[in-house]
C-alpha angles and dihedrals in degrees: 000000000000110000088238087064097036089055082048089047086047100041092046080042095061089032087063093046090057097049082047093054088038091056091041100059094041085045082060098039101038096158091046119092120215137194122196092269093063098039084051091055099048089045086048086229106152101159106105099220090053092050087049084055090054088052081056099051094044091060091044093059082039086057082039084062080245105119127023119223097233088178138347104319096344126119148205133177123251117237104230091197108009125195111013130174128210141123129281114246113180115210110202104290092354127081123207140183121233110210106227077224092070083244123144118308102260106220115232123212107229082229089061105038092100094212092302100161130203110311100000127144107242141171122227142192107233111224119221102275117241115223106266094005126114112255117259139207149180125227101241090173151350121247105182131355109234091209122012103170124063137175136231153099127331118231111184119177122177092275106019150044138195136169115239110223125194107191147081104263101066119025103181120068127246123252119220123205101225084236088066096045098102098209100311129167122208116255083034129132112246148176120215144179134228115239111167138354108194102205092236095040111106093220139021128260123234151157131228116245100173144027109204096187139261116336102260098030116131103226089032090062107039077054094055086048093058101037083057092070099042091249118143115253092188145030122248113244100246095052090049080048103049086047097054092051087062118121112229092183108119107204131208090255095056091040086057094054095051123055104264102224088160087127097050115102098268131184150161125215110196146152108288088237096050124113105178109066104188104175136031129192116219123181146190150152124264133217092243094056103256124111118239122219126194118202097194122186128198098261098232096162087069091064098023111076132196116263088004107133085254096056091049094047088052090045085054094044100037094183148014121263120230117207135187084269115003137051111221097201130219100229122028114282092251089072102024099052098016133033088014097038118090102231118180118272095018136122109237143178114227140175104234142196101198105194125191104213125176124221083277090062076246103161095223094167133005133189134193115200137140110251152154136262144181106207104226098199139000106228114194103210094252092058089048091056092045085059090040091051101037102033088231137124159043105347081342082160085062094047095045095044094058083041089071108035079051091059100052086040094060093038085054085050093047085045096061098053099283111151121220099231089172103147126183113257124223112217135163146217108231134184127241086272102058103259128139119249105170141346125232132171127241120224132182112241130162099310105053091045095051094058087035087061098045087042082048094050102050093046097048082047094048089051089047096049085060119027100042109109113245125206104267104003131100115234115244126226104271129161122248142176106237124184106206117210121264125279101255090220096052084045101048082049090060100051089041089055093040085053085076094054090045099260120132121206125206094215100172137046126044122009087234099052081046100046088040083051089052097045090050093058089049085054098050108048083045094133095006117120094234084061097108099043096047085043097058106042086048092068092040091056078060126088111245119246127240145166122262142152091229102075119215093161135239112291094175086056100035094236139140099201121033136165143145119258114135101061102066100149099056106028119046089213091074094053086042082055101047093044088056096049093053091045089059102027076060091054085256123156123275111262128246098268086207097063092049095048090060097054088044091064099041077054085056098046093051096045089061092048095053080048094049088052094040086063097036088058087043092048089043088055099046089050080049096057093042100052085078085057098061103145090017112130113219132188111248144177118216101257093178144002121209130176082250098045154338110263111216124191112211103240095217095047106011093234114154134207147156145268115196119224088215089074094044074100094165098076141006113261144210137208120231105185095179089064102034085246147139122188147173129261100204107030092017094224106170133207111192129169115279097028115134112235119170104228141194122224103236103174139002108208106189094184091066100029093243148146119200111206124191125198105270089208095070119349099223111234096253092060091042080064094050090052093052094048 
């Protein structure tokens, strides 16, 4: 290159440098104007003929449409997009905006998010948008917290208080005037609330509105767990008060408009722990040679009226939370173990589905009516599978007689394209105080499926009721519970992973064949160590369900038409369903299907929510157990590999914890995440899910619901030092 183009290639070089920095600093500064003085003095350029230069540059990207001349010589940058709304997503240690538009995810400077935590509305100033560059922003205001109320530990000095977090949502702590403490102790569970955040404060500022009792404490910290994810732990007075005010007499009047089926051979088969008993099955022979079966459901919508306090309560809660060891029910106890359950020897008012089925499980005849009862008996599910395995019992000809139309009836369904997802279940025995003993792991047998199928059964007929189109009549909203299909990629993920372990996966072609392909390979790794992996991933590689007034069908169950019908005292679809049975079958006017969609998502989302808790109490109660186990080596299978560490599942309990990567001191290590991997660069050691890996637990967090596990074969020295710490 010729000295004279070399200078040219310098001197355009440097010219682009300087635009870059210009724009920079207008990109930062987006409501500032600038002239070339003041630009001169933040780039530290004094030479006049440089700062002339700068005068130059700022009326090229003027003539560009990137700055506007406010005044003689003065600047300010154009918004290309202006004011835009979204939501904030954070991304590990990046934080988006998602447009409410579906538009692109606008990227946030730390320096510029404005304290906008996970999921909030926010508004946001648009920068100019540099050519190939993602488009940036800066937060201007908060439109709606996504979350204002956290948990945590109380820290309370002379002078000051904060509560100590521990999530990912907010990562400063809250301070607490001493005024807006409420009582608390340090050390203490509470619950605050956010209260104001100044742009330039460090932290927030809150008060406390409740104190939930002493860290450690059991009750103190199922309630945390609640609270964290904004579920109601207790029931507000006048709830408790309008239920208790509810009449349970059913009078002669009430028992003549429903079928009275009181003398019919009647029973519930439920968890031995279970209190609200919401259906019943009730069976006998007819004289036409066809058994008649009775799926009968608790009738809440009797007691329960629209726009009561009740009604609205159950509408907020949408369903009951089950924890490790409590149930957190949707409607107050009065009417959920008590007036609604269907408790043995009492007269009660249900919401039934009567089928006529022949010795094939063939439906031939249904009928949906409101009617009366009078439960003979109240099964657990062990007693049931005693009768079902030794043939003996209390109306053991009725139980073995729905045992095996249960059973054609499931192999009809499997035959369709219907997949097993029938996961093992930790659970634990736990002391009056709360603490862990042991843990054991629940499994469906006989007994479960046979109510599951009847349950199943009256729900796909009560859809279908509904929702199947009929020659000259429009079809009504109605909700119902849909099962999308998987997502091909994730499907195609999860036969590529079971090929290691010698499985093979039929990913394409009918549902049936590919449902067929991924029953086979639950049935195979039943037993196997690699179960609850495979398990588990195998549910992940599956779309979630959901309610919703637009039906798509059930593709896990291989249906056309799903709802939930049969579960009324702990999920509000199912009063949403029986309400809008009664309201057609009564020649009543189609619904607003907006309305009900609506509900139907809120249902979703809370669903998810009760789901979420229901793990975080598991998963508090495995780091629990496993605190007593501190130095023990335990046998484990990779559940999971991640760029900060390798997840292990403990094969005899199915605890899992983590191994940093920062303490795989003995190489440097990559992460593949195409094949769920880490390995050395130097030894190429290589850790991979499903391998099996023998493991120490090195540390039991219960603040952050965690388990720290360490290789058993050589403690590296890094984690040596954290043992003796």
């Amino acid at each position: 290159m010729s000295k004279k183009r070399k200078q040219a290639a310098e001197t355009q070089l440097k010219k682009s440098e300087l635009i870059q920095k210009i724009k920079n600093i207008f990109n930062e500064h987006p409501e500032k104007t600038y002239n070339y003085k003041q630009l001169s003095s933040l780039l530290n350029i004094k030479k006049e003929s440089q700062r002339i230069f700068i005068n130059h540059i700022l009326y090229e990207l003027y003539e560009d449409e990137l700055l506007a001349e406010v005044s003689r010589g003065k600047f300010k940058l154009i918004s290309r997009g202006g004011f835009v709304t979204g939501t904030i997503d954070r991304q590990g240690v990046k934080t988006y905006m998602l447009p409410d538009d579906d538009g692109e995810p606008v990227f946030i400077p730390e320096r510029k998010i404005n304290h906008a935590l996970q999921n909030d509305r926010v508004k946001v100033f648009l920068y100019a948008q540099r050519k190939g560059r993602q488009a940036e922003g800066e937060v201007v205001e908060i439109l709606k917290r996504a979350q204002d109320t956290f948990v945590g530990e109380l820290e309370v000095s002379d002078n000051y208080a904060f509560l100590l977090l521990d999530n990912k949502i907010m990562l400063k702590d809250i301070f607490i005037p001493k005024d807006k403490l409420k009582g608390g102790k340090n050390g203490q569970k509470a619950i605050v609330k956010l209260k104001e955040w100044d742009r330039k404060g460090k932290n927030p500022v809150g008060e406390v509105l409740d104190i939930l009792g002493n860290k450690g404490d059991n009750d103190a910290e199922m309630h945390a767990i609640l609270a964290e994810f904004g579920l109601p732990y207790s029931y507000p007075e006048q709830v408790e008060a309008a239920a208790d005010r509810i009449d349970a007499g059913i009078t002669p009047e009430e028992i003549a408009k429903r079928i009275d089926l009181r003398d019919v051979v009647t029973f519930t088969v439920d968890p031995r722990d279970a209190k609200d008993f919401d259906d019943a099955l009730s069976l006998r022979k007819l004289k036409n040679g066809l058994w008649e079966v009775g799926v009968h459901i608790a009738d809440v919508t009797h007691y329960v009226r629209p726009q009561s306090l009740i009604e609205k309560e159950a509408v907020k809660r949408a369903t009951s939370v089950y924890l490790v060891d409590r149930t957190i029910p949707m409607l107050p106890e009065h009417l959920s173990n008590g007036i609604c359950s269907l408790r043995p020897d009492e007269e009660k008012l249900t919401y039934s589905v009567i089928f006529q089925l022949d010795d094939n499980a063939e439906v031939t005849h249904y009928q949906i009516a409101k009617t009366v009862i009078r439960s003979d008996r109240r099964f657990t599910y062990e007693e049931a599978q005693n009768i079902i395995e030794t043939r003996q019992g209390e109306f053991n000809n009725e139980m073995l007689t729905l045992d095996r139309l249960a059973k054609m009836l499931r192999a009809k369904r499997f035959s369709r394209g219907a997949i097993s997802f029938e996961r093992v279940e930790v659970r634990f025995e736990i002391d009056e105080k709360g603490k862990p003993l042991s843990v054991f792991f629940k499994e469906a047998k006989d007994s479960n499926q046979l109510i599951e199928e009847f349950m199943l059964l009256a729900n796909k007929t009560v859809a279908t009721h509904i929702g199947k189109p009929q020659k000259g009549k429009p079809t009504n909203t109605f909700v119902y519970r849909i099962h999308d299909v998987p997502n091909q990629e994730k499907l195609l993920n999860f036969s590529n992973f079971i090929k290691r372990f010698g499985y093979n996966l039929k990913t394409s072609g009918k549902q049936s064949s590919v449902s067929a392909s991924i029953n086979g390979v639950l049935d195979k790794v039943v037993g196997t160590k690699e179960q609850h992996l495979i398990e588990t991933l195998a549910v992940r590689s599956m779309a979630k369900a959901a309610y919703s007034t637009e039906n798509i069908g059930h593709y896990g169950l291989a249906f056309d038409y799903y709802t939930h019908f049969t579960s009324p005292i702990r999920r509000y679809p199912d009063m949403m369903v029986h309400r809008l049975l009664t309201q057609y079958a009564q020649g009543g006017k189609n619904v607003n299907a907006k309305e009900y969609e609506d509900l139907c998502r809120h249902s979703s989302d809370m669903e998810q929510l009760a789901s979420n808790a229901e793990r975080a109490s598991i998963k508090y109660k495995q780091v629990e157990f496993m605190s007593a186990q501190i130095g023990k080596v335990f046998a484990g299978v990779i559940s999971g590999v991640t760029e900060w560490g390798i997840y292990v599942e403990i094969v005899e309990n199915k605890c899992e914890g983590m191994i940093p990567i920062r303490d795989l001191d003995d190489d440097f290590y990559t992460f593949d995440e195409k094949n769920y991997c880490i390995t050395g660069r130097k030894h190429h050691k290589r850790y991979q899910l499903g391998d099996d890996i023998k493991i120490k637990v090195a540390g039991a967090n219960l603040d952050k619901k965690q388990l720290d596990f360490a290789l058993a074969s050589s403690l590296s020295s890094k984690q040596e030092r954290k043992r003796e710490r």
